[in-house]
C-alpha positions in Angstrom: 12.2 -26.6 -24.8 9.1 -27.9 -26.5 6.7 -26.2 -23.1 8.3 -22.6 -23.5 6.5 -22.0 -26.9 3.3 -23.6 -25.5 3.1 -20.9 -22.7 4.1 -18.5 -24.8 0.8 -19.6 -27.3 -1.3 -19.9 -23.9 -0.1 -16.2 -23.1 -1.0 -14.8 -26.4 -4.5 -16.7 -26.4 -5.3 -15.0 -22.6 -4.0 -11.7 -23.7 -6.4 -12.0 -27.0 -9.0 -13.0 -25.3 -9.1 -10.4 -22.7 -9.0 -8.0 -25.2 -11.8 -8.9 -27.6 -13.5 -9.3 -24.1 -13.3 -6.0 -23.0 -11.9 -7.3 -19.5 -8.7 -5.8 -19.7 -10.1 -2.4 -20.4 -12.3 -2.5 -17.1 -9.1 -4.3 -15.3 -6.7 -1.2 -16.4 -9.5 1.2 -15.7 -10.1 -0.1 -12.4 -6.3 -0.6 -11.4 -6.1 3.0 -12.6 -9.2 4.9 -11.4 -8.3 3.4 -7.7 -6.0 5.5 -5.5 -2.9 3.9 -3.9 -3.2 3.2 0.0 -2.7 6.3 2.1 -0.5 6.7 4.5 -1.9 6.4 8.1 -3.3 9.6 9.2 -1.9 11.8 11.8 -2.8 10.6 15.0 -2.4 13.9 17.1 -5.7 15.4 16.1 -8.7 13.4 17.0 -12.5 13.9 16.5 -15.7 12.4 18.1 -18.1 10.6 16.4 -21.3 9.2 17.1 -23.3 6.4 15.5 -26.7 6.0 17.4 -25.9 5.5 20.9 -22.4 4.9 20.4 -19.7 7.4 20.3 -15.8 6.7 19.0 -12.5 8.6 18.8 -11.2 8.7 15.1 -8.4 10.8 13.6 -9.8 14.1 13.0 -8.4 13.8 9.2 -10.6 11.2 8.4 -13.9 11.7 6.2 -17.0 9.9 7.5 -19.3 7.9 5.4 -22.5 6.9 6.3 -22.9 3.5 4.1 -26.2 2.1 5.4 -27.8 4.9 3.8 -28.6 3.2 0.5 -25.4 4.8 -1.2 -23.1 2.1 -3.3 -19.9 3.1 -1.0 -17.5 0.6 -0.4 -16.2 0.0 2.9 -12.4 0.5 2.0 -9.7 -0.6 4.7 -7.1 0.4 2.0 -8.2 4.4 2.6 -7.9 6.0 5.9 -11.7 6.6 6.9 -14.9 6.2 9.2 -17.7 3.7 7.2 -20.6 3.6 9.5 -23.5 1.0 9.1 -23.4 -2.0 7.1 -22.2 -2.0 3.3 -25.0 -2.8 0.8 -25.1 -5.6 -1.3 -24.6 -3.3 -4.0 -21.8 -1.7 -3.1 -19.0 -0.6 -5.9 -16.6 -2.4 -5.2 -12.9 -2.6 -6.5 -12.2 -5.9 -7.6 -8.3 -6.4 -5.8 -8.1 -3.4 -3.1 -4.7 -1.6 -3.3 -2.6 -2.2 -0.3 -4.0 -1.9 3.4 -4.0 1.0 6.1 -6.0 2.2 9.2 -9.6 2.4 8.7 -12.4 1.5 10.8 -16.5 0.8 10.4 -18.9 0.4 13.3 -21.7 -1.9 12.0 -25.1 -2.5 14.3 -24.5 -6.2 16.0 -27.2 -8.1 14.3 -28.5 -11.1 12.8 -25.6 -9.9 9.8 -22.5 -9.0 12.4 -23.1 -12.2 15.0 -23.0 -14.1 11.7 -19.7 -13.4 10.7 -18.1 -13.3 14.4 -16.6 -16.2 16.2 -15.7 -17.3 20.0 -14.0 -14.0 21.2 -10.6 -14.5 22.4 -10.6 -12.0 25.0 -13.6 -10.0 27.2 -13.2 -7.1 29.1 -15.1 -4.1 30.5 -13.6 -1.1 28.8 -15.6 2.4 29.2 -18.2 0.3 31.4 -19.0 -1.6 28.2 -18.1 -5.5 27.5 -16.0 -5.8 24.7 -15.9 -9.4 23.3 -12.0 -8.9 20.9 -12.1 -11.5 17.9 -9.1 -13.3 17.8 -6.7 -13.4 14.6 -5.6 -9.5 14.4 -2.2 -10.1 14.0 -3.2 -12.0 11.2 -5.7 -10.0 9.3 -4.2 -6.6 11.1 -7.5 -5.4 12.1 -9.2 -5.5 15.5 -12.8 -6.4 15.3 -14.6 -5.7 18.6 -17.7 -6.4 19.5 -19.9 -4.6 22.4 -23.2 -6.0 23.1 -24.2 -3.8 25.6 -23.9 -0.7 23.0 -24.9 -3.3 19.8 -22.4 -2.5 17.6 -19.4 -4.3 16.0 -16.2 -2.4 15.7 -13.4 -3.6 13.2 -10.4 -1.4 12.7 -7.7 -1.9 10.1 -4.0 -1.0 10.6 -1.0 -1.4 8.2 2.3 -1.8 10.6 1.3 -0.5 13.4 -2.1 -1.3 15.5 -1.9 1.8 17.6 -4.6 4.0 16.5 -6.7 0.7 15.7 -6.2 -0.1 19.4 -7.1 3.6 20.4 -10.3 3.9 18.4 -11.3 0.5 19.6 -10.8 1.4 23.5 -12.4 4.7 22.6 -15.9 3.3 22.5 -18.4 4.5 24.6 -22.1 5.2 25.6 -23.0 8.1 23.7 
């Protein structure tokens, strides 16, 4: 009995403190200010796109952001959209994303990309490209992809189902 009122003291000293803060002001505002996760988009209407010499199928509902443009956009796989380049250090951010559906970004495969990328578990010649597939997406539910022939890195995010994930992924090409 004597731990329940020390909690309850340790619960009242947090809650204090992040009020005198400010912290649970930006948490609210942050929690608030940041949409849910949509709902996948409709697959039957597809768009392509083209990043350099690389070109990719993507639902044609999706906006397309260009994020290596200097901009502060987040890469966001909890919004259905097309992020192309590599997010800047800078980036705002949301601190816990909300939830998880399909997105994708196509990044250049550099120093950056290779970096992050281990053995791939699978390679295969898909649109006359190599694609090296990283291992793990039923895991992290995204398929990362990369294609040194075209030098780009593909992830794409999914929330049940990996089907338009799988199709934007095979969907690379030579531009």
């Amino acid at each position: 009995m004597r731990r329940l009122p020390r909690f309850v003291a340790l619960i009242a000293f947090v809650i204090s403190w992040l009020a005198v803060s400010g912290c649970s002001t930006t948490v609210a505002k942050q929690v608030l200010t940041q949409p849910p996760a949509t709902a996948p988009a409709d697959p039957t209407a597809w768009t392509t796109v083209h990043y350099g010499q690389v070109a990719l199928d993507v639902p044609a509902s999706w906006p397309v952001y260009d994020i290596a443009d200097g901009a502060p956009r987040c890469a966001r796989f909890d919004q259905s959209a097309l992020y192309l380049g590599h997010q800047q250090a800078d980036a705002s951010c949301p601190a816990h994303p909300v939830g998880r559906t399909d997105a994708a970004q196509v990044e250049p495969l550099d120093d950056l990309t290779k970096a992050q990328l281990v053995a791939p578990a699978s390679t295969e010649t898909v649109n006359g490209q190599v694609r090296q597939d990283q291992p793990g997406a039923d895991v992290t539910r995204q398929l990362t992809a990369a294609f040194p022939g075209l030098g780009v890195v593909v992830t794409a995010s999914y929330l049940d189902d990996p089907a338009v994930a799988q199709r934007i992924v095979d969907s690379v090409r030579a531009a």
